[in-house]
Backbone as a ProteinNet text record, in pm:
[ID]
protein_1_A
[PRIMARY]
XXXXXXXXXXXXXXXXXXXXXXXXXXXXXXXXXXXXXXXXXXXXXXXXXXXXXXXXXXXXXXXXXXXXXXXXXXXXXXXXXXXXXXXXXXXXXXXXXXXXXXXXXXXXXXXX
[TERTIARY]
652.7	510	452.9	337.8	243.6	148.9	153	22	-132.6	-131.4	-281.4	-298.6	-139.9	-113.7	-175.2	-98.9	-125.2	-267.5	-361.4	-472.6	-565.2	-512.5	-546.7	-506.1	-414.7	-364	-414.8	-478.9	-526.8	-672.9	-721	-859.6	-899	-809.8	-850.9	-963.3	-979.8	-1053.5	-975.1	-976.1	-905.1	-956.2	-894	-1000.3	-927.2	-828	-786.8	-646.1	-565.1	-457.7	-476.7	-585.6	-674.6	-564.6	-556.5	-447.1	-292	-249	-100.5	-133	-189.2	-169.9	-104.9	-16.2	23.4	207.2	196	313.9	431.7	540.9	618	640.3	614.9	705.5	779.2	876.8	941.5	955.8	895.6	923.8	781.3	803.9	613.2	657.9	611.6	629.8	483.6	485.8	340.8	355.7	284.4	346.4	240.4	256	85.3	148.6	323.5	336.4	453.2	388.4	441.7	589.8	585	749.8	821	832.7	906.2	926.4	790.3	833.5	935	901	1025.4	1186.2	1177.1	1288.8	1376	1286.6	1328.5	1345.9	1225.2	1182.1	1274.6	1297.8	1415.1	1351.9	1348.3	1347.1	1228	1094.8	994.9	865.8	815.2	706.2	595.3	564.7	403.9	423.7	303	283.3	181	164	16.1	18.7	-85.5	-103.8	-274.6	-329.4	-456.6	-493.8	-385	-385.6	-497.1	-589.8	-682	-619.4	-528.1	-543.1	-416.9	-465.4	-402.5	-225.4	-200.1	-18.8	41.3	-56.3	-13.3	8.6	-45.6	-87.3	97.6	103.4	234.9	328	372.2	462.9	521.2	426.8	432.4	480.8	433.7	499.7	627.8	665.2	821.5	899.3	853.4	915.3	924.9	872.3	840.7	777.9	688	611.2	536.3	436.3	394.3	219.1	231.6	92.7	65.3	-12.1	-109.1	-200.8	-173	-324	-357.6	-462.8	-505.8	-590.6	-555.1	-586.9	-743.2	-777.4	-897.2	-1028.4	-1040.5	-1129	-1157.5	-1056.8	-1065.7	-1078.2	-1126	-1146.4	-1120.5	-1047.9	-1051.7	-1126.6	-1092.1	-1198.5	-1194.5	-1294.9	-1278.9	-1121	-1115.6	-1031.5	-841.1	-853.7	-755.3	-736.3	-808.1	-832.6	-806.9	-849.1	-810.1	-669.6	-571.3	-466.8	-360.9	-412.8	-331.4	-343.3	-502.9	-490.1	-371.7	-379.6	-305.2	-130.5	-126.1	-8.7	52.6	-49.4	-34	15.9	-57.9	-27.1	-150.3	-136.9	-223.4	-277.5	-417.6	-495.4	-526.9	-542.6	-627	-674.2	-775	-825.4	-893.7	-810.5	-857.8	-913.1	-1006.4	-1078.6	-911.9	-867	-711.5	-672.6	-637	-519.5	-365.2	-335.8	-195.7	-89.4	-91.6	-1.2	-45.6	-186.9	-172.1	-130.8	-206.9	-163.7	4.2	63.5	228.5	253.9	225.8	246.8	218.1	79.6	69.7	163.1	139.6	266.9	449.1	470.7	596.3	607.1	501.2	489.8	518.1	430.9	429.2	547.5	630.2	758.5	766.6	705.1	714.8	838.1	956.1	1057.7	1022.5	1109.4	1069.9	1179.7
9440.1	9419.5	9434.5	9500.5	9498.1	9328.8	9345.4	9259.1	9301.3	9466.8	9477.8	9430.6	9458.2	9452.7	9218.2	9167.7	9037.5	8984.7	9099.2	9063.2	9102	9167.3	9191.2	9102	9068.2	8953.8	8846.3	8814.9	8706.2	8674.3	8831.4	8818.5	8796.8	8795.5	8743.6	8824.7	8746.8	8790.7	8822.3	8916.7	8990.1	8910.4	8828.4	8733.3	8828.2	8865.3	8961.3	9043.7	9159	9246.6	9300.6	9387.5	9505.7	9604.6	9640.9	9738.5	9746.4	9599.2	9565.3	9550.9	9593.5	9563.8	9625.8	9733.2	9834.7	9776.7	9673.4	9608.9	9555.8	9569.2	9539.4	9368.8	9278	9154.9	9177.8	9080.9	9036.7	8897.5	8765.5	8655.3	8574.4	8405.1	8380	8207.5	8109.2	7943.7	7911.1	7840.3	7748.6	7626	7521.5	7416.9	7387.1	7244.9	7174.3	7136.4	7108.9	7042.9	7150.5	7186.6	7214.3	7203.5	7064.5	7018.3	7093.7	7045.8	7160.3	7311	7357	7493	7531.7	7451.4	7426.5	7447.2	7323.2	7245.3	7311.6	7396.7	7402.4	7534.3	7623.3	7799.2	7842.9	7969.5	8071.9	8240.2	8298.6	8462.3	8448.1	8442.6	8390.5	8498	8563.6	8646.3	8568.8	8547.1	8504.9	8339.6	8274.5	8126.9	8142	8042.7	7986	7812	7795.2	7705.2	7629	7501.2	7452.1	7401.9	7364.9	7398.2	7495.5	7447.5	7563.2	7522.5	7460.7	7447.6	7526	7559.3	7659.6	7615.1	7518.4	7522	7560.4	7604.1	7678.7	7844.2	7890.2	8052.8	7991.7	7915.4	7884	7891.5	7821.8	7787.4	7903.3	8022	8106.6	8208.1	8187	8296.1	8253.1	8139.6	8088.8	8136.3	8133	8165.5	8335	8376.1	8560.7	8558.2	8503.1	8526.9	8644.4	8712.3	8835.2	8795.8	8681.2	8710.5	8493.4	8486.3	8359.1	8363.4	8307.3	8325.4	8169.3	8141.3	8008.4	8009.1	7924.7	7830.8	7783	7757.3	7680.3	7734.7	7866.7	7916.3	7868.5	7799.2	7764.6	7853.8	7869	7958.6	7867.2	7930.4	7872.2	7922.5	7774.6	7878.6	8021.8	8027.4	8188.4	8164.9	8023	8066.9	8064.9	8036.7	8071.4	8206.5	8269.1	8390.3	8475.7	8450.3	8526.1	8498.3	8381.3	8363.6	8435.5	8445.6	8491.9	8673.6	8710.1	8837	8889.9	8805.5	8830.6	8809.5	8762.9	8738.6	8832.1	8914.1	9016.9	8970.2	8847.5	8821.8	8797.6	8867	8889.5	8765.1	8702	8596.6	8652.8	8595.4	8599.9	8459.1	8493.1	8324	8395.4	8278.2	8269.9	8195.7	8149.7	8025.9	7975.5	8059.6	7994.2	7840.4	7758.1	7659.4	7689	7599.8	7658.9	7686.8	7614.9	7609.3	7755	7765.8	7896	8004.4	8053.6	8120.9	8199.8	8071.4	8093.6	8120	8105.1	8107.3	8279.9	8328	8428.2	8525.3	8512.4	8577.4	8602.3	8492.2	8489.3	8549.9	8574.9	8626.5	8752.7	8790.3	8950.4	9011.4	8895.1	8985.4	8933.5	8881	8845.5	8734.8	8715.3	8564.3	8475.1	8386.8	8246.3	8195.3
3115.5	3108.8	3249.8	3260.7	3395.2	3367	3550.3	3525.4	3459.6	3467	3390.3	3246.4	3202.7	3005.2	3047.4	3099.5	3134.3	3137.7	3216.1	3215.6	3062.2	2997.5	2914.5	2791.2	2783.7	2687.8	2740.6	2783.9	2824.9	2850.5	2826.9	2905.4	3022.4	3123.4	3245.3	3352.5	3424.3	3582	3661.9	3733.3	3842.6	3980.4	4045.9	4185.8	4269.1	4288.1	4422.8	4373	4413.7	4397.1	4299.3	4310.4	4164	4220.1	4318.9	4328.2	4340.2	4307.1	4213	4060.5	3983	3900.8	3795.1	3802.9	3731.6	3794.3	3871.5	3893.7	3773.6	3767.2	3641.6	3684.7	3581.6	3626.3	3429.5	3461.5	3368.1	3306.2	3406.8	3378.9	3466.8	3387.2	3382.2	3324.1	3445.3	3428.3	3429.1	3368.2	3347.6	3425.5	3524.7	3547.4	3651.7	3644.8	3752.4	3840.2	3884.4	3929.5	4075.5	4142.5	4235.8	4277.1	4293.1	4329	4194.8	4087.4	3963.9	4005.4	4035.7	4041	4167.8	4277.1	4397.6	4344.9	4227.2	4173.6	4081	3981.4	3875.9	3850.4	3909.1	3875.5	3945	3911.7	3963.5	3876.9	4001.9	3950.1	3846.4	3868.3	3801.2	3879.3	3771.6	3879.7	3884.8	3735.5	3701.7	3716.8	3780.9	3759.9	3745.1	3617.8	3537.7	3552.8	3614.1	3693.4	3647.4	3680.1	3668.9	3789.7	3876	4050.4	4116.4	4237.3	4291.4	4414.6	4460	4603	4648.8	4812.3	4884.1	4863.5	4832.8	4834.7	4689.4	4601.6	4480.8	4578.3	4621.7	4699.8	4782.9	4876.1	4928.3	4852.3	4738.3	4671.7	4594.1	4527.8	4520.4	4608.1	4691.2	4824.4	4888.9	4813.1	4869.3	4735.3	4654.8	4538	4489.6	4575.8	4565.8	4385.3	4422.7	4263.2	4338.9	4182.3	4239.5	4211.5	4119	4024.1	3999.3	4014.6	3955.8	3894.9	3748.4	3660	3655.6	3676.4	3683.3	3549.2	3492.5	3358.7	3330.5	3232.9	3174.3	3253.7	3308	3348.7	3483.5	3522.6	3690.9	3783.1	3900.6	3978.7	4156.3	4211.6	4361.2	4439	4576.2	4626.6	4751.7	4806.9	4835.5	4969.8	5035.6	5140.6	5027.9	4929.6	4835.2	4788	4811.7	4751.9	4876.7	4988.4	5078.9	5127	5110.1	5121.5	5063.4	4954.9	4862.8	4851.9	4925.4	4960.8	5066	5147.3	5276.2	5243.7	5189	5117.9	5028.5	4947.9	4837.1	4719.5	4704.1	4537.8	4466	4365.2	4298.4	4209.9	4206	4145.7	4022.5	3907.9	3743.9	3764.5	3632.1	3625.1	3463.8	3371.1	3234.9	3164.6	3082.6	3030.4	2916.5	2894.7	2783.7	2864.1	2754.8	2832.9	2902.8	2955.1	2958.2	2898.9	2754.4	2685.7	2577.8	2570.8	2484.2	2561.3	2687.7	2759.2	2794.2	2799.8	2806.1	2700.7	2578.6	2448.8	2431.6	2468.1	2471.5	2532.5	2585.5	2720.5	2691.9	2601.8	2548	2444	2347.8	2214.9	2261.6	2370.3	2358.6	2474.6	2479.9	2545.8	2689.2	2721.9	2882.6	2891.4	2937.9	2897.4	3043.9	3020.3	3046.9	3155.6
[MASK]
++++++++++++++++++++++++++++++++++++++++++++++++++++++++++++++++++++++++++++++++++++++++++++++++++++++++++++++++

């Protein structure tokens, strides 16, 4: 799956990396809680998250994720967005919860 097919199953907003998006990931954690994804994630591109603050953009970039779609129509703010530009990972932001979202995402082939 690309992240564009992602943005599209999901409906999302593109906040920054319009030009990764034809990127392949294969795998996608949902999770609010930072320390977990530290703890627990492994080989994980996509994180879907309800998190706006800049150590989601970190945690991700320790984890070589490629992509963050942020949940319930949340949106961060712009110095998140530029972090995560500079970084080259690509932001979404969807009005879905998190649990449908992942749900989505798993249905249509993305694993876990």
């Amino acid at each position: 799956m690309t992240i564009r097919e992602v943005v599209k199953l999901l409906d999302a907003q593109i906040l920054c990396g319009e030009d990764r998006l034809d990127t392949e990931i294969h795998t996608a954690c949902g999770s609010d809680m930072m320390s977990d994804v530290l703890a627990y994630v492994k080989d994980q591109s996509v994180l879907l998250t309800g998190l706006l603050n800049p150590q989601v953009v970190r945690t991700a970039e320790m984890m070589d994720m490629l992509c963050i779609v942020f949940v319930r129509g949340k949106r961060p703010e712009q110095s998140v967005i530029e972090l995560a530009r500079e970084k080259g990972i690509v932001l979404l932001s969807t009005e879905k919860r998190l649990f449908v979202a992942c749900g989505i995402l798993y249905t249509n082939g993305l694993g876990g």
